[in-house]
KEFI-173159 format. One line per field, with one value per atom (N, C-alpha, C, O): x, y, z; atom name; residue in one letter. Coordinates in nm, 2 decimals, decimal comma. Layout:
REM residues N
east = (X  ...)
north = (Y  ...)
up = (Z  ...)
atom = (CA  ...)
rest = (A  ...)
REM end
This chain:
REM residues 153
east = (0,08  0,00  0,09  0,18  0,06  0,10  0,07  -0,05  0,18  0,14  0,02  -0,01  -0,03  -0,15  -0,13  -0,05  -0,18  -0,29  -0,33  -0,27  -0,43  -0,46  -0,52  -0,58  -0,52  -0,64  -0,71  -0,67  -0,86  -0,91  -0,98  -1,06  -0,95  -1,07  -1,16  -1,14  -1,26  -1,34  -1,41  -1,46  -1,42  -1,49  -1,66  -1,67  -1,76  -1,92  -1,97  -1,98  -2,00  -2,08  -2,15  -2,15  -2,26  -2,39  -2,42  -2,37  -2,53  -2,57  -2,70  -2,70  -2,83  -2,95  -3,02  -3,07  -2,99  -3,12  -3,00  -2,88  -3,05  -2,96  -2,90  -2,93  -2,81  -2,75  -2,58  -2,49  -2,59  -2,48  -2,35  -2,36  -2,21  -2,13  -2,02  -1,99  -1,96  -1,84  -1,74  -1,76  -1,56  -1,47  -1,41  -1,44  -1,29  -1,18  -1,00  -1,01  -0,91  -0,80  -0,79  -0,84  -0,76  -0,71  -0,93  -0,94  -1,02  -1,11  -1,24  -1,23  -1,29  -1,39  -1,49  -1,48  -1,57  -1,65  -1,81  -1,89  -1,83  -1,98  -2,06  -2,04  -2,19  -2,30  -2,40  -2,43  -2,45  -2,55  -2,62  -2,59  -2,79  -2,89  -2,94  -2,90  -3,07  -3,11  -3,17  -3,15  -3,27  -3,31  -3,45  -3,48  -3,54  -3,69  -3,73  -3,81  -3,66  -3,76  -3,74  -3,81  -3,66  -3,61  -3,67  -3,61  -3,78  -3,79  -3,69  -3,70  -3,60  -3,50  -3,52  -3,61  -3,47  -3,49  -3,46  -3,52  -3,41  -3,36  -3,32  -3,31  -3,23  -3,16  -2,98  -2,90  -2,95  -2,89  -2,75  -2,77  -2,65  -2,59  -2,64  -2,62  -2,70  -2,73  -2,64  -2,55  -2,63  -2,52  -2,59  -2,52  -2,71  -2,77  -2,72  -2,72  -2,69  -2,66  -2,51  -2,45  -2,47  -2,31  -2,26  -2,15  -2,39  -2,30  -2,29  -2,19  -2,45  -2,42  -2,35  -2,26  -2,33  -2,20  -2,06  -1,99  -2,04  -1,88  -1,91  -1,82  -1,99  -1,98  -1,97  -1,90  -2,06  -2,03  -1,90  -1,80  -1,87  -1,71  -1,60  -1,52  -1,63  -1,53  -1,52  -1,41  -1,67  -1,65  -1,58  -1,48  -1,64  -1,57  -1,42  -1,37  -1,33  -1,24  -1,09  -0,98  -1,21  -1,14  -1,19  -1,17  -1,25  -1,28  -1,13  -1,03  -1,10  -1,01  -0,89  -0,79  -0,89  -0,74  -0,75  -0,68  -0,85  -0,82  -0,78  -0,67  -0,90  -0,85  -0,74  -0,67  -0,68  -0,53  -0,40  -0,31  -0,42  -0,37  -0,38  -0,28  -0,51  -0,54  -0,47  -0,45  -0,43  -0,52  -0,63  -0,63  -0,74  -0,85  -0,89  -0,90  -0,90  -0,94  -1,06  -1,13  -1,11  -1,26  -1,26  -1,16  -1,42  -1,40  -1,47  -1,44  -1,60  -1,64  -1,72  -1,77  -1,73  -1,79  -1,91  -1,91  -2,00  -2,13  -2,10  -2,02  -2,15  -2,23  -2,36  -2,39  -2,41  -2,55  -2,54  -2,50  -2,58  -2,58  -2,76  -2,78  -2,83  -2,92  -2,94  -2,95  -2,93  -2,93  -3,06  -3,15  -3,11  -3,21  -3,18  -3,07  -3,30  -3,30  -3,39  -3,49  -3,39  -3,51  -3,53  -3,44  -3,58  -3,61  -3,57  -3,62  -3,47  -3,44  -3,44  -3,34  -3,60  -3,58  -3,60  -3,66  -3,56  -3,55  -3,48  -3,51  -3,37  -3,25  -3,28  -3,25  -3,31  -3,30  -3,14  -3,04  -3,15  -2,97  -3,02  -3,11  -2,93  -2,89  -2,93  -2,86  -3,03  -2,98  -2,99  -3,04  -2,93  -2,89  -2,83  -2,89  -2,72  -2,68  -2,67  -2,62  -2,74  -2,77  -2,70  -2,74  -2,60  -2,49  -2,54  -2,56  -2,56  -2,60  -2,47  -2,43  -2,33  -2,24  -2,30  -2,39  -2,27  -2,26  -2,12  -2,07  -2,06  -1,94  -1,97  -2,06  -1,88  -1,85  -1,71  -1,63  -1,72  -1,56  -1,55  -1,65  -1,42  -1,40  -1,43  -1,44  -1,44  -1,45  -1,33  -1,22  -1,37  -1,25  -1,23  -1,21  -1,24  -1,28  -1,32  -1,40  -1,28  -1,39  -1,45  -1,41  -1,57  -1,70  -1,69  -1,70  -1,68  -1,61  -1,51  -1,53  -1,43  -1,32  -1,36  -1,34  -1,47  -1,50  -1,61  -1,62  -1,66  -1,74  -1,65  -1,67  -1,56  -1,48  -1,41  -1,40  -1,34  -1,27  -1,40  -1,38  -1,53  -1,65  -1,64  -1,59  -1,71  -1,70  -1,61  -1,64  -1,47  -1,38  -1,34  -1,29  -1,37  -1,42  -1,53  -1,51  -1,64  -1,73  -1,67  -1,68  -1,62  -1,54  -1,43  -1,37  -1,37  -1,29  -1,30  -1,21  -1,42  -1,45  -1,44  -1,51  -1,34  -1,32  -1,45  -1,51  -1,53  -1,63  -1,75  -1,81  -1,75  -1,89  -1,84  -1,93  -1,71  -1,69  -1,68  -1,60  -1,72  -1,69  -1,83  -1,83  -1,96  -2,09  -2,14  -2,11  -2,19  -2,27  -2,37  -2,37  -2,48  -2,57  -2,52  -2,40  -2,58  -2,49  -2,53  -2,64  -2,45  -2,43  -2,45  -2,44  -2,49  -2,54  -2,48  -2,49  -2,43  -2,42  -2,47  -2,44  -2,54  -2,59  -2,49  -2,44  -2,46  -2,39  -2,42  -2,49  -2,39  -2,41  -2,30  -2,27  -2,26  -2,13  -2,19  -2,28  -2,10  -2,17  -2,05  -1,96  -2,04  -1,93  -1,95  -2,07  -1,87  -1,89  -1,91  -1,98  -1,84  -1,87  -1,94  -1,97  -2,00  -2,16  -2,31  -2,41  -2,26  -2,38  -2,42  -2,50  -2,42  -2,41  -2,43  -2,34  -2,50  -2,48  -2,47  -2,53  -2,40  -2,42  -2,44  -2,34  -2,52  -2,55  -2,55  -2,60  -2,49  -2,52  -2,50  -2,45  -2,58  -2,62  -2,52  -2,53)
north = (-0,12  0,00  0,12  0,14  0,21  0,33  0,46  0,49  0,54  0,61  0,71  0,75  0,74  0,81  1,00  1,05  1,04  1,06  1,01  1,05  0,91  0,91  1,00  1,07  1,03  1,09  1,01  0,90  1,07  1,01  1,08  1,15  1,07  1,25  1,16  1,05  1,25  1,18  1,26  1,32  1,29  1,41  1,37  1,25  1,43  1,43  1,53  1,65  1,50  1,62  1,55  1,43  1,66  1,63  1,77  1,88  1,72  1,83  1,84  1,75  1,91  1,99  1,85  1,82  1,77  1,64  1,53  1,57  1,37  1,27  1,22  1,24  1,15  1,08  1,16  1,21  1,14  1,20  1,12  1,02  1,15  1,09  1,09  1,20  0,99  0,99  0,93  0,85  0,99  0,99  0,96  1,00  0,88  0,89  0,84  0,72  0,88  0,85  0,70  0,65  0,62  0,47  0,37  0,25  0,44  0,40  0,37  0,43  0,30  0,35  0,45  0,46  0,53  0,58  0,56  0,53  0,57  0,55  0,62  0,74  0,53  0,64  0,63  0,52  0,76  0,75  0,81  0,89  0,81  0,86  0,86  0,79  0,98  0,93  0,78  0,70  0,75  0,60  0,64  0,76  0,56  0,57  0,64  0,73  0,61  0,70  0,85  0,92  0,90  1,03  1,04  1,12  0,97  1,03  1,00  1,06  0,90  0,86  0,74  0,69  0,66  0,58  0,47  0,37  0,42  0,27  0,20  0,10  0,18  0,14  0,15  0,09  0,27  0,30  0,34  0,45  0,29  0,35  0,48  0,58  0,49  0,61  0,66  0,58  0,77  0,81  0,69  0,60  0,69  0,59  0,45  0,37  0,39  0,29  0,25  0,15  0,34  0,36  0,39  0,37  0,45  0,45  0,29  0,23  0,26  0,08  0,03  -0,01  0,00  -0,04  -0,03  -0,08  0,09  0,15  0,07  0,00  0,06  -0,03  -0,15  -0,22  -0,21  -0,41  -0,39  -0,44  -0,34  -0,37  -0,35  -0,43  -0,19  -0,21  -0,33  -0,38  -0,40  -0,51  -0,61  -0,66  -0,65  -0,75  -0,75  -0,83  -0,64  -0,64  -0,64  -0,68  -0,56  -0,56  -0,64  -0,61  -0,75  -0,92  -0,96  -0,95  -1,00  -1,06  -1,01  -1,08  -0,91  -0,87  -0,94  -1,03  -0,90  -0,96  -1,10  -1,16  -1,17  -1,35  -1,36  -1,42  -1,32  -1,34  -1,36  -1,45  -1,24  -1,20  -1,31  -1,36  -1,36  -1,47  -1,59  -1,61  -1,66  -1,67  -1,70  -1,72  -1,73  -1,80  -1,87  -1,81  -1,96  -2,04  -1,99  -1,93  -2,00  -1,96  -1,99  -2,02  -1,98  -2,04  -1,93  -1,89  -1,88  -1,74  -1,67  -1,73  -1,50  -1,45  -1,36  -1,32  -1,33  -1,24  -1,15  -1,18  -1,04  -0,92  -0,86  -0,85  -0,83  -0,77  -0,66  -0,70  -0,52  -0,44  -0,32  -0,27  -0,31  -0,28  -0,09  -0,07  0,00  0,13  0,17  0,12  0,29  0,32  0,45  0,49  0,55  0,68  0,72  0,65  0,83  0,87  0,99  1,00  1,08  1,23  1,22  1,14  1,31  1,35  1,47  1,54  1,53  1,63  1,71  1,65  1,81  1,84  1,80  1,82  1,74  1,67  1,48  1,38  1,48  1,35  1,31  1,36  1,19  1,13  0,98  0,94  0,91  0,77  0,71  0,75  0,64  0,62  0,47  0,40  0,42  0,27  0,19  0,19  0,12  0,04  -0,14  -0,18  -0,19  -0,34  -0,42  -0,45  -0,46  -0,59  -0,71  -0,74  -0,78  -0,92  -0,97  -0,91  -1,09  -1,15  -1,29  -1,34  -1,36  -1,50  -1,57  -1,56  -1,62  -1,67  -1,82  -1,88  -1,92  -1,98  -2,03  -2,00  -2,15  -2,23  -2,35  -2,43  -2,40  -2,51  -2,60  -2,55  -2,77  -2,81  -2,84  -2,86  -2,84  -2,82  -2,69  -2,68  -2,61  -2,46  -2,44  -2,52  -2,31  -2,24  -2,17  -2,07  -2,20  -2,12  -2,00  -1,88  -2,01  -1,96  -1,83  -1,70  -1,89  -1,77  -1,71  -1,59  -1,78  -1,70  -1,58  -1,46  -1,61  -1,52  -1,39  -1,28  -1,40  -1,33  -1,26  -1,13  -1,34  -1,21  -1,13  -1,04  -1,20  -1,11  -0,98  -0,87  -1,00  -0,87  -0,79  -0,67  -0,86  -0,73  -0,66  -0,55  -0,74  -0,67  -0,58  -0,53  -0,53  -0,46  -0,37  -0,25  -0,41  -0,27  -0,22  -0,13  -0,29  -0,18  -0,16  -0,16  -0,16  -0,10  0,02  0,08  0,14  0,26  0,31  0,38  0,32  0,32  0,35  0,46  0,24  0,27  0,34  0,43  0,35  0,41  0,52  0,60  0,56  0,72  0,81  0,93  0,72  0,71  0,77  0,71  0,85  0,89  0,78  0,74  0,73  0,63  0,51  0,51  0,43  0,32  0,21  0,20  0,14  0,03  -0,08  -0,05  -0,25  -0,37  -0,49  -0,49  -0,56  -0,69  -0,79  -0,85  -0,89  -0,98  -1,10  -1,05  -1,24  -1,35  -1,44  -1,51  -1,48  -1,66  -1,76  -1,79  -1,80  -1,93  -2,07  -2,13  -2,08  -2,23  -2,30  -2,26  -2,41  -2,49  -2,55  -2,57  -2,57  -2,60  -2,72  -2,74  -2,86  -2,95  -3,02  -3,12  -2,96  -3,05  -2,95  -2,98  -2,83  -2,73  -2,71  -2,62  -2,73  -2,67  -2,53  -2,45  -2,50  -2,32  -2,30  -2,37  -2,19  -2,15  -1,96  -1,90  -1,90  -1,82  -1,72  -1,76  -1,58  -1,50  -1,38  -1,34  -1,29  -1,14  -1,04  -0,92)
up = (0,00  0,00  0,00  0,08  -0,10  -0,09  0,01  0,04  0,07  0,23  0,16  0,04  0,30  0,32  0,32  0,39  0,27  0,20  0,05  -0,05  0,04  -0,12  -0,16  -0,07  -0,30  -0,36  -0,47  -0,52  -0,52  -0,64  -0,68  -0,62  -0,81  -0,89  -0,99  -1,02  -1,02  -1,11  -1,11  -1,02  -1,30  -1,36  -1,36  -1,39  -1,35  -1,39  -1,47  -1,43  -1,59  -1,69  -1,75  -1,77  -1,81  -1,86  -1,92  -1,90  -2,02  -2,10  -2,04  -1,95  -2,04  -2,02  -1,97  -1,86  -2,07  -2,12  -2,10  -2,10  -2,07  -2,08  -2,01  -1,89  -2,04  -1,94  -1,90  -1,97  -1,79  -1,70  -1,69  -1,62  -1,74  -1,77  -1,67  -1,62  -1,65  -1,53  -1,59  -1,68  -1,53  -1,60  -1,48  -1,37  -1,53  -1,42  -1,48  -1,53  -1,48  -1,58  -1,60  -1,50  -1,67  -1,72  -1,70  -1,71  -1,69  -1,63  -1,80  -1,90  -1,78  -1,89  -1,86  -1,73  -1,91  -1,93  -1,87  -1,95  -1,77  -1,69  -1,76  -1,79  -1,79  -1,81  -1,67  -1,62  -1,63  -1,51  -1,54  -1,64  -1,43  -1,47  -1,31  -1,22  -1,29  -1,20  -1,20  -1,29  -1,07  -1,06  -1,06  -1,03  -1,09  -1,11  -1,01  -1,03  -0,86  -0,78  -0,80  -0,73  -0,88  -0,92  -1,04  -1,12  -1,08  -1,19  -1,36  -1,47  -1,30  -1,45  -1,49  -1,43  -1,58  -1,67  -1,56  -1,61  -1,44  -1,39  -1,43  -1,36  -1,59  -1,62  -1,67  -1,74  -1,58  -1,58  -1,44  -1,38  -1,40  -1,27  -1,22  -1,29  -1,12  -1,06  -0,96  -0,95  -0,87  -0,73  -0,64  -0,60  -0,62  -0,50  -0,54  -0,45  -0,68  -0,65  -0,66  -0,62  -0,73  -0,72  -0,59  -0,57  -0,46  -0,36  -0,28  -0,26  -0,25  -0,22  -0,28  -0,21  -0,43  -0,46  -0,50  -0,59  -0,38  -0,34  -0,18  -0,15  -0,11  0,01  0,00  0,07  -0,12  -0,09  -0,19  -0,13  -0,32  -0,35  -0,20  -0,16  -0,14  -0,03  0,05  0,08  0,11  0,20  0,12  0,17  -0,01  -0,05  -0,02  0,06  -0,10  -0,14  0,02  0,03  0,13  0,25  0,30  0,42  0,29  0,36  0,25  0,32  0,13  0,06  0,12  0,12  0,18  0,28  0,39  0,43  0,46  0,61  0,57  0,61  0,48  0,47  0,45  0,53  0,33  0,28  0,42  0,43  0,52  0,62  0,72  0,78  0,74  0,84  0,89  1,01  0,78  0,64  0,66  0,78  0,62  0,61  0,47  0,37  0,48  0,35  0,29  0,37  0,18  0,14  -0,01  -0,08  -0,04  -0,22  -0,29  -0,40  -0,19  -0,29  -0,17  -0,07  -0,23  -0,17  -0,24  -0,35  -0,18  -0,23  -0,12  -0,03  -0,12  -0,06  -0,13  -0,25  -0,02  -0,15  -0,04  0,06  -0,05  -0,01  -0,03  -0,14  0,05  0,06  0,15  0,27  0,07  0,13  0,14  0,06  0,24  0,27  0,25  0,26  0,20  0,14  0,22  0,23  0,30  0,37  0,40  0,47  0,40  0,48  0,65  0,73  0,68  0,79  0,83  0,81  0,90  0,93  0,78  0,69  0,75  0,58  0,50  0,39  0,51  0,47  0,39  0,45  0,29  0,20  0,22  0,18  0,30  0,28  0,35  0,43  0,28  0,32  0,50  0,59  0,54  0,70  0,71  0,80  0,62  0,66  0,57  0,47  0,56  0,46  0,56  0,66  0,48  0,51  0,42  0,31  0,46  0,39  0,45  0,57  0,31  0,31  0,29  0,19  0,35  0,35  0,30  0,38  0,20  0,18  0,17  0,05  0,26  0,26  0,21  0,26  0,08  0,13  0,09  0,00  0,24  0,29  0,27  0,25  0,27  0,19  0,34  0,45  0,31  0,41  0,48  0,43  0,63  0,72  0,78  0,90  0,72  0,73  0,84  0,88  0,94  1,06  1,03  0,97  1,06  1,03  1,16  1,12  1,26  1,37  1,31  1,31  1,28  1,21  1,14  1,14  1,03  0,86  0,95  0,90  1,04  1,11  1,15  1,08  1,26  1,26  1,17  1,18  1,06  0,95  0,85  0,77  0,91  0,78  0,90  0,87  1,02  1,13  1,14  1,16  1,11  1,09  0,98  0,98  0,81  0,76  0,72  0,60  0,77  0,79  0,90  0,89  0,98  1,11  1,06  1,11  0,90  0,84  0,70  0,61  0,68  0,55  0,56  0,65  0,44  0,48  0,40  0,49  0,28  0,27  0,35  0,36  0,40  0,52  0,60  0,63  0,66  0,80  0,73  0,78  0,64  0,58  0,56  0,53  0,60  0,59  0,69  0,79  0,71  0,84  0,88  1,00  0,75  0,81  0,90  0,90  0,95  1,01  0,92  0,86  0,92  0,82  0,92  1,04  0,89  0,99  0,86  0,74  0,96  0,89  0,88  0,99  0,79  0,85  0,76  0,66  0,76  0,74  0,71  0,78  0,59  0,60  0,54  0,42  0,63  0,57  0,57  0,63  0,43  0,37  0,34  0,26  0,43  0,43  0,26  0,24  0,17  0,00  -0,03  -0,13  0,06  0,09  0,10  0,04  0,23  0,22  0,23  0,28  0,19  0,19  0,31  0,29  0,43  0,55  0,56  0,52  0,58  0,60  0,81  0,89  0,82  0,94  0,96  0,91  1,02  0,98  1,10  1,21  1,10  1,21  1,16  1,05  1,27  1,22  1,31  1,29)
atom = (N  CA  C  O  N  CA  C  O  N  CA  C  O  N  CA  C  O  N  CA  C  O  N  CA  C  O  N  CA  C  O  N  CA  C  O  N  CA  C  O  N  CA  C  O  N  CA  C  O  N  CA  C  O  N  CA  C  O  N  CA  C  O  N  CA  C  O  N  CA  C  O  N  CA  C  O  N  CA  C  O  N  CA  C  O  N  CA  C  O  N  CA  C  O  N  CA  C  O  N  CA  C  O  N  CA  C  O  N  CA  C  O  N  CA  C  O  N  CA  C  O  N  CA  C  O  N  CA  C  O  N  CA  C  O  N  CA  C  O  N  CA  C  O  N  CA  C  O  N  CA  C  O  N  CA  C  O  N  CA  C  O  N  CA  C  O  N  CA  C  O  N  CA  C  O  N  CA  C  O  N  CA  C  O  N  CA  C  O  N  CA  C  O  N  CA  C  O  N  CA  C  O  N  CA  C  O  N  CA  C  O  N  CA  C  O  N  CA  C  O  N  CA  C  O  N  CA  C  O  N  CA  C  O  N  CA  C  O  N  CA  C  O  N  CA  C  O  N  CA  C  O  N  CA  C  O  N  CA  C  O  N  CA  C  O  N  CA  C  O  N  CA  C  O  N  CA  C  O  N  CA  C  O  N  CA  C  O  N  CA  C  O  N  CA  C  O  N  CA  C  O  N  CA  C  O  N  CA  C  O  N  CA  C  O  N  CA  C  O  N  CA  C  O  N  CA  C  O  N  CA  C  O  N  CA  C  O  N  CA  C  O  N  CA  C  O  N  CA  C  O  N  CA  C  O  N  CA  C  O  N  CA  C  O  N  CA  C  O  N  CA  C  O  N  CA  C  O  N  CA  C  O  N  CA  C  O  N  CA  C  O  N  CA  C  O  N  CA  C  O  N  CA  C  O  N  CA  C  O  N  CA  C  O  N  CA  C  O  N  CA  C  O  N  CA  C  O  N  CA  C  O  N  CA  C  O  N  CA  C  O  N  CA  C  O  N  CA  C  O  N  CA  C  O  N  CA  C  O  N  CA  C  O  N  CA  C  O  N  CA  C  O  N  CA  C  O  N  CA  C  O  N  CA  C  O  N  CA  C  O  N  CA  C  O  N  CA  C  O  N  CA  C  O  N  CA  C  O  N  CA  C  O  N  CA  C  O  N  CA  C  O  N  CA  C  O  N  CA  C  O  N  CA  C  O  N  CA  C  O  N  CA  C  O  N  CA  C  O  N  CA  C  O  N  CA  C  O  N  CA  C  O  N  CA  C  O  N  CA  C  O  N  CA  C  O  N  CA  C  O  N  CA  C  O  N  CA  C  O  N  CA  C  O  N  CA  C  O  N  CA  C  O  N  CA  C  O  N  CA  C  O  N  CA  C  O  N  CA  C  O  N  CA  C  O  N  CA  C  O  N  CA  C  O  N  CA  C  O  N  CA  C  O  N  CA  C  O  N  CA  C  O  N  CA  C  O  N  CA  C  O  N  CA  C  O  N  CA  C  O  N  CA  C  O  N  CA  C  O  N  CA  C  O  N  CA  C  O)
rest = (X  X  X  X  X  X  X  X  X  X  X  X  X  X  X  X  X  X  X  X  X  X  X  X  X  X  X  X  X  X  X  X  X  X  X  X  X  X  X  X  X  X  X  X  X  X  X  X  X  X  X  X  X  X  X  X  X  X  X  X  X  X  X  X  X  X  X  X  X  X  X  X  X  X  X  X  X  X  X  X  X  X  X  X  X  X  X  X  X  X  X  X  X  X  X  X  X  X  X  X  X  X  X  X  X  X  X  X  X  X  X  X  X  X  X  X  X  X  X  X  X  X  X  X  X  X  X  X  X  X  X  X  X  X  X  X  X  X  X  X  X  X  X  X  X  X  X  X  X  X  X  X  X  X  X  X  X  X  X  X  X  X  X  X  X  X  X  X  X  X  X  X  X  X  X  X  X  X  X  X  X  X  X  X  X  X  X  X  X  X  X  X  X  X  X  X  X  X  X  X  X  X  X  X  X  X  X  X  X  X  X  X  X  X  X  X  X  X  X  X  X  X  X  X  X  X  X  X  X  X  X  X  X  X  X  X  X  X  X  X  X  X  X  X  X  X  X  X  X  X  X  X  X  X  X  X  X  X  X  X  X  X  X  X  X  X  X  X  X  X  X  X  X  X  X  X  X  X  X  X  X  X  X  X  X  X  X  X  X  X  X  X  X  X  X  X  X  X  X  X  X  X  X  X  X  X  X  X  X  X  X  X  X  X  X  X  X  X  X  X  X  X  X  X  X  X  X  X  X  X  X  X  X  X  X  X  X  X  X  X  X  X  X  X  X  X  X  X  X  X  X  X  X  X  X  X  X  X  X  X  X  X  X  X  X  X  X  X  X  X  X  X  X  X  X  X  X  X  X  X  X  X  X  X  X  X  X  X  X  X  X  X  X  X  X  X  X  X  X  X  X  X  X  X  X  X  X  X  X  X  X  X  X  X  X  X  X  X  X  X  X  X  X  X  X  X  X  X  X  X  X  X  X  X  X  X  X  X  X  X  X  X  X  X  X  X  X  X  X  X  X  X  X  X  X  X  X  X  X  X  X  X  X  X  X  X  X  X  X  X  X  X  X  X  X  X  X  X  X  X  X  X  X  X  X  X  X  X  X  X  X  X  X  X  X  X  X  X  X  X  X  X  X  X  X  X  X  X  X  X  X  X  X  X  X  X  X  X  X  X  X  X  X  X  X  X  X  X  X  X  X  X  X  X  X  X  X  X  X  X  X  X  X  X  X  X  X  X  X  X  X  X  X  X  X  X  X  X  X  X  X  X  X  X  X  X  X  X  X  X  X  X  X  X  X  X  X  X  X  X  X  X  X  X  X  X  X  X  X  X  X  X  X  X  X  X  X  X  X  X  X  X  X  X  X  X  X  X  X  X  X  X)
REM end
């Protein structure tokens, strides 16, 4: 890892009408739009869903660190990430991000542990912890072997 402070820029423009375009150096070209409940097409990346998924890519990718470090064995991972948009007071902003974790482990595996390195990656997702809303995790490990799931929130 390179020292701290990072930076990351990323351009947004749009004309009157259309879709709103995002840029970033070596990156492809995003098109966004608002999301149906704003009144835009839903087919398209919007900020609300680009922000949930800047949190489940963060969990993912800082669960694949902690494991590596562990180590912890594992064979695949999901997150599904679930934001809530709500009125506060006069203020429309984010008050909840709900990560769904599907772990699974190979057999032999601690389900025990895989618990533990999912908790601490969600306690260091810089992402979420960058969020005002509070973020919740809930889990499910599935030993790969014999389909076993064991599950905690």
């Amino acid at each position: 890892m390179q020292g701290l402070p990072h930076r990351y820029s990323v351009t947004a423009h749009a004309a009157p009408e259309g879709d709103a375009f995002l840029e970033a150096e070596r990156l492809p070209l995003l098109a966004s739009a608002p999301p149906t409940e704003f009144g835009g097409p839903g087919d398209r990346w919007s900020p609300e869903t680009l922000l949930a998924a800047a949190v489940a890519d963060c969990f993912v990718l800082t669960f694949r660190a902690i494991a590596a470090a562990t180590p912890l064995p594992w064979v695949s991972i999901r997150c599904d990430v679930e934001g809530t948009l709500d009125r506060v007071g006069r203020v429309t902003r984010f008050t909840g991000m709900l990560l769904r974790a599907y772990l699974r482990i190979p057999e032999g595996a601690s389900a025990d542990q895989a618990q533990r390195v999912l908790t601490r990656a969600k306690e260091k997702c810089l992402v979420s912890n960058s969020l005002i809303s509070p973020s919740r995790l809930e889990v499910v490990v599935e030993v790969a072997a014999d389909g076993k799931k064991v599950s905690a929130a």
